[in-house]
C-alpha positions, -999 to +999 in steps of 0.1 A: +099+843+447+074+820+437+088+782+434+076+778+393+099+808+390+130+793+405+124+759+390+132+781+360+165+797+369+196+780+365+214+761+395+234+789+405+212+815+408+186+793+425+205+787+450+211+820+460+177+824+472+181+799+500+151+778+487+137+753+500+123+724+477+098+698+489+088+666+471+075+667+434+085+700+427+109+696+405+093+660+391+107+641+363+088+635+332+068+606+334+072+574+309+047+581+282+036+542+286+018+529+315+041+513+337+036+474+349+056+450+372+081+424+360+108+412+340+146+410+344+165+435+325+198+419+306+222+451+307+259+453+296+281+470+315+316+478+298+342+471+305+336+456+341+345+476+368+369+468+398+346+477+426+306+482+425+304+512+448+314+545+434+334+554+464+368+552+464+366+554+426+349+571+396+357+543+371+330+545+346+315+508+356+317+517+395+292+545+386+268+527+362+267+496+390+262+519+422+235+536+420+212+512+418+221+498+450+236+524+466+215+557+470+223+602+470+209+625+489+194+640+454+185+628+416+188+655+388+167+660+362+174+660+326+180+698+327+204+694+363+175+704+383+175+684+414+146+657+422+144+646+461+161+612+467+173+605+503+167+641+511+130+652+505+137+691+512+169+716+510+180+748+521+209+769+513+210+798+532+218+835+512+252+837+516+258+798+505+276+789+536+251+763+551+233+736+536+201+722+555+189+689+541+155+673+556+158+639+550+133+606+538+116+591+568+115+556+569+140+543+548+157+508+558+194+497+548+191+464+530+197+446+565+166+462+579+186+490+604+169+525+599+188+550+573+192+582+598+213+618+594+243+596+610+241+580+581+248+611+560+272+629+583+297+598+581+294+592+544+303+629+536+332+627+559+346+596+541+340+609+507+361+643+515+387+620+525+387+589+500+365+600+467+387+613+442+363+639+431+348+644+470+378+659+477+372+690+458+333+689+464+335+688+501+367+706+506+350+739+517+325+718+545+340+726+579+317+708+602+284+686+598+257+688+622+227+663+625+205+680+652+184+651+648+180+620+628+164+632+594+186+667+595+219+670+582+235+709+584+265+713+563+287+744+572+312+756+549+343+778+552+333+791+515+307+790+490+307+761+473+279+769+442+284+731+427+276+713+460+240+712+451+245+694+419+268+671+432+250+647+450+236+620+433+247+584+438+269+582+410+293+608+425+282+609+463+265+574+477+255+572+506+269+542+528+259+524+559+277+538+587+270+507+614+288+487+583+315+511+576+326+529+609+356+513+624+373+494+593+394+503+567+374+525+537+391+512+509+393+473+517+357+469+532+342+442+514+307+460+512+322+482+481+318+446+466+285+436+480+274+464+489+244+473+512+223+503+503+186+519+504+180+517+463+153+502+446+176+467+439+198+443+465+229+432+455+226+394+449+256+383+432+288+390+415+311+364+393+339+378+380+343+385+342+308+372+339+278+391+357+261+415+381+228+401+398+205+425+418+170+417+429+141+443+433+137+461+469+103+446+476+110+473+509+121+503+487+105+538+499+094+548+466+064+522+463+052+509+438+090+510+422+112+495+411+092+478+384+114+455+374+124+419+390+161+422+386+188+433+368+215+412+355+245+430+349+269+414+319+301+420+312+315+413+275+343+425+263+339+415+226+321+441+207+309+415+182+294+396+207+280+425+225+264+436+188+247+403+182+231+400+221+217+434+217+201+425+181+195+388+191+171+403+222+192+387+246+205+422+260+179+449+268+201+478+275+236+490+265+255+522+266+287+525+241+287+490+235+286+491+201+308+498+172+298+536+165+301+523+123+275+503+140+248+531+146+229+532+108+224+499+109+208+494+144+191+523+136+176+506+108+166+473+135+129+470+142+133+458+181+159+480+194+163+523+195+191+543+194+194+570+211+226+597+215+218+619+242+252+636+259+237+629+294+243+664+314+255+645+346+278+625+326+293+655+304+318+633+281+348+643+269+381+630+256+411+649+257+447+647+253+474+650+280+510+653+281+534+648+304+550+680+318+583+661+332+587+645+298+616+666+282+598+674+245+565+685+261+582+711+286+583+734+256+550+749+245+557+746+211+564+709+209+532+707+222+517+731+197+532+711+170+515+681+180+480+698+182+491+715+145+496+676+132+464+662+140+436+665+117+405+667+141+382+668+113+391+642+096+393+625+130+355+635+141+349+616+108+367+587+104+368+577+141+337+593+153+318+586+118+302+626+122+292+621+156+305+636+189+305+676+195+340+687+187+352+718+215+389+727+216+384+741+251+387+714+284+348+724+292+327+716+267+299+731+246+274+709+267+285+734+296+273+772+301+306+777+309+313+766+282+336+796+258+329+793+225+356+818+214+382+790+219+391+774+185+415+740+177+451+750+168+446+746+127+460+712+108+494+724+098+516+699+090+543+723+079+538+744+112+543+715+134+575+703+109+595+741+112+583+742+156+602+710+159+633+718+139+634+749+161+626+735+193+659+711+187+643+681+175+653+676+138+647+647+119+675+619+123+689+598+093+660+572+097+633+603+096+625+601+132+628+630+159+624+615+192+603+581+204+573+585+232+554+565+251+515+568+237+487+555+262+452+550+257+425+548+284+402+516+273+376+531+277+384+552+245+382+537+206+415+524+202+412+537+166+413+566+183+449+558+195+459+548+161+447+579+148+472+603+171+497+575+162+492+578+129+499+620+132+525+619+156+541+599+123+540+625+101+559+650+117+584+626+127+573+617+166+572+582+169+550+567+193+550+536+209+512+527+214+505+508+244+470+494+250+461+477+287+439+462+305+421+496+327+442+485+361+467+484+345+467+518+329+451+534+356+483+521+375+507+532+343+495+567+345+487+578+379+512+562+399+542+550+378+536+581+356+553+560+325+537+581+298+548+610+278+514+614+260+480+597+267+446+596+254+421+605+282+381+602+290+379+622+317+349+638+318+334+672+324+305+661+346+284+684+355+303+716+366+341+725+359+352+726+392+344+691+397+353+677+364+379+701+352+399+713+377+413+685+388+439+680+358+447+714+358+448+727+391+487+720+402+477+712+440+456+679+424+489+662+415+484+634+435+511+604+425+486+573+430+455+592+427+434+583+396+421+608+371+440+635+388+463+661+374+486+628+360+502+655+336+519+674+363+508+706+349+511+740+373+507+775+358+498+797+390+475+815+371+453+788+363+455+778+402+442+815+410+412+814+380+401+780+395+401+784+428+382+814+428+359+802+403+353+773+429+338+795+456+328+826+437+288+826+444+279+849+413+271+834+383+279+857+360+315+866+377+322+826+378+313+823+340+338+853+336+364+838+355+362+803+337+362+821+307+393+835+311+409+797+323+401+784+289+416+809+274+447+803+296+453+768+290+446+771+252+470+796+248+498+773+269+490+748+250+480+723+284+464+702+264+446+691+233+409+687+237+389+669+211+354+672+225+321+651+239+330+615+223+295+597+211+274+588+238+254+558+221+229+535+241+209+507+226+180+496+243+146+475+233+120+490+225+097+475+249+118+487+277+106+527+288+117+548+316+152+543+319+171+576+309+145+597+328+176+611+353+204+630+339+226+602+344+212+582+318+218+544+325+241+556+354+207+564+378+188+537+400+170+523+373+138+529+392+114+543+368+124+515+339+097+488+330+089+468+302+058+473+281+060+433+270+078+413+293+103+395+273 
């Protein structure tokens, strides 16, 4: 098969043909403007993260902050097509059972030691034990072999057709083994300061305040980076946030603005918006329940709840008409996606008549039962009031609670104190990865973040998953997640509300940064300015 045929194919059938992909094949489109050195990029980064490497974490500013440090084996494209990165060739053999990576040749760590298949081997190991997602992408890969040191052979027990698409640094960084071997994973102070191959070095970090990195004047893809450095800034007010992005002092920012903000910056003559759902990213915001919480045992309590929200009035008062609604858990973003799957209809008398008859009438003072109502803060909070608001009407009264992210990340993973809570977890880029793990019932892990916190197990679901996790066919695996969605709509598992608004500001002098499918969350690489500022 010629290779301008594959580069066509989806992913998955791609990789049954066992190609192998050298350098530039699948290149990226190239900035329209001629790019030129200098300039540090202001960027805000919200809110700030707890650690800088993506490893033992997915947290949302972990993943924007990594990558540009810290490197993959791959980049994806804008259509999930991978781009070479740390490896410059792969393989997958026909029956998708090894993976043969050829990797860059003279890449340096930051401290000047050699990047070598070592390198590799180790970081893969660690993420199957201490990534929260690696788990699930590694899980099949029995043994790694490095017959020499720019070759990495990945066996697996069973096909695994996301593997290829989940290597970028956002999801799998690579990390110095000479740095990491020997000490504890998850307390190594390099996932603070963290050494890597990427186009910046990490410079500095005050806490609360900013990020500093300084270009790679060593990095392997010469002439890049363009830039000088990139200062990180954390701000947690969105007014302030608003007037550094239209004052100039801020170059770059991704859902930092009010979204009742968007016509007007629109209307700004130095800045663009721009609301591309990023493919890598795949957005979503869902609700969960808590499965040992005595109301949402029974289906139609939870039915009720989807029957008293309004979700159109909600994708236009709290989403202002953006976001792409999808009342299934993967959504319309995905070619998995199943469009047959519709929202439970607004019925406030519906959800009024499944509560008398589940045993929960209303009281003297109106009320049914109290719940505890959590919010992840990376959400709207409006959004929170919304449900709040809802839960009201049908006589559920919810106690909002809005923390600091530690703190609810704690509150919901490992004290479990919720009975309903308003989630971003997010599809990224195939449902195995970003799906399963809240629904698959062998992903309740108490202390794990954005695992399977509900505590939801339907053995059926377990058997669609898992065999949707290995099967190799395209067209069977489609079938079989299919069928899942339909599954957890019909048990009411959840209430899913969509892909939230994905809204980035930038200047308009500033080109090349949402070239990878990441969107701000690649290297950073490609971005320049066309006027220093």
């Amino acid at each position: 098969m010629p290779l301008s045929t594959l580069r066509s194919l989806p992913l998955a059938f791609a990789l049954t043909f066992g190609a192998l992909v050298p350098v530039g094949v699948l290149a990226q489109a190239a900035p329209a403007a001629q790019p030129q050195r200098g300039g540090t990029l202001n960027w805000i980064v919200t809110p700030g993260p707890a650690a800088f490497v993506p490893l033992t974490t997915t947290a949302g500013g972990s993943t924007e902050l990594g990558p540009k440090v810290v490197e993959g084996l791959l980049n994806y494209d804008l259509k999930l097509q991978p781009v070479a990165a740390l490896a410059t060739a792969w393989k997958v053999a026909p029956d998708g059972l090894t993976y043969t990576f050829t990797l860059r040749q003279g890449v340096k760590w930051h401290d000047g030691r050699d990047f070598s298949a070592a390198d590799v081997a180790f970081s893969i190991r660690t993420l199957k034990e201490v990534h929260p997602r690696g788990r699930v992408t590694f899980a099949n890969v029995k043994d790694i072999q490095t017959p020499d040191a720019h070759t990495v052979v990945l066996q697996l027990a069973r096909p695994a057709p996301f593997l290829l698409t989940a290597l970028d640094a956002a999801e799998s960084p690579i990390i110095p083994k000479h740095l990491y071997e020997g000490k504890d994973i998850a307390t190594n102070p390099l996932n603070n300061a963290p050494v890597g191959t990427g186009p910046f070095v990490f410079k500095e970090w005050v806490r609360g305040s900013f990020v500093r990195l300084e270009r790679n004047p060593n990095y392997w893809d010469q002439p890049r980076p363009y830039l000088d450095a990139i200062v990180a800034r954390f701000i947690p007010d969105a007014a302030a946030r608003a007037l550094a992005l239209e004052s100039g002092e801020i170059q770059l920012a991704n859902k930092a603005i009010p979204l009742s903000d968007i016509e007007r910056f629109k209307a700004l003559p130095r800045v663009a918006v721009d609301i591309t759902a990023w493919p890598y990213v795949g957005d979503h915001m869902q609700i969960y329940f808590n499965f040992d919480s005595e109301p949402f045992k029974r289906k139609e309590v939870r039915k009720a709840v989807a029957q008293s929200l309004n979700l159109e009035a909600f994708r236009k008062t709290i989403w202002y008409g953006h976001g792409v609604p999808s009342a299934s858990p993967i959504g319309v973003a995905s070619p998995f996606h199943n469009p047959a799957i519709k929202h439970y209809p607004y019925d406030l008398k519906a959800a009024e008549a499944a509560l008398d008859v589940a045993g929960y009438p209303r009281k003297a003072d109106g009320k049914r039962f109290a719940i505890r109502l959590l919010v992840n803060p990376f959400q709207d909070k409006r959004a929170a009031d919304f449900v709040k608001q809802s839960l009201g009407r049908v006589g559920i009264d919810a106690d909002l609670q809005v923390l600091d992210f530690a703190t609810y990340v704690t509150r919901t993973y490992t004290d479990r104190a919720f009975d309903i809570t308003l989630e971003n977890l997010t599809n990224i880029f195939d449902p195995t990865i970003g799906v399963q793990r809240v629904f698959w019932s062998k992903n309740f892990k108490v202390g794990l973040p954005f695992s399977n916190a509900p505590h939801y197990v339907n053995p059926q679901v377990d058997e669609l998953l898992e065999a949707a996790a290995s099967e190799p066919d395209a067209t069977k695996r489609k079938a079989l997640f299919f069928r899942f969605q339909q599954v957890v709509h019909d048990d009411v598992a959840s209430i899913e509300l969509g892909a939230n608004p994905n809204v980035t500001v930038a200047a308009k002098n500033l080109q090349g940064w949402g070239v990878h499918a990441g969107g701000t969350r690649a290297s950073l690489a490609h971005t320049f300015f066309t006027t220093l500022p």
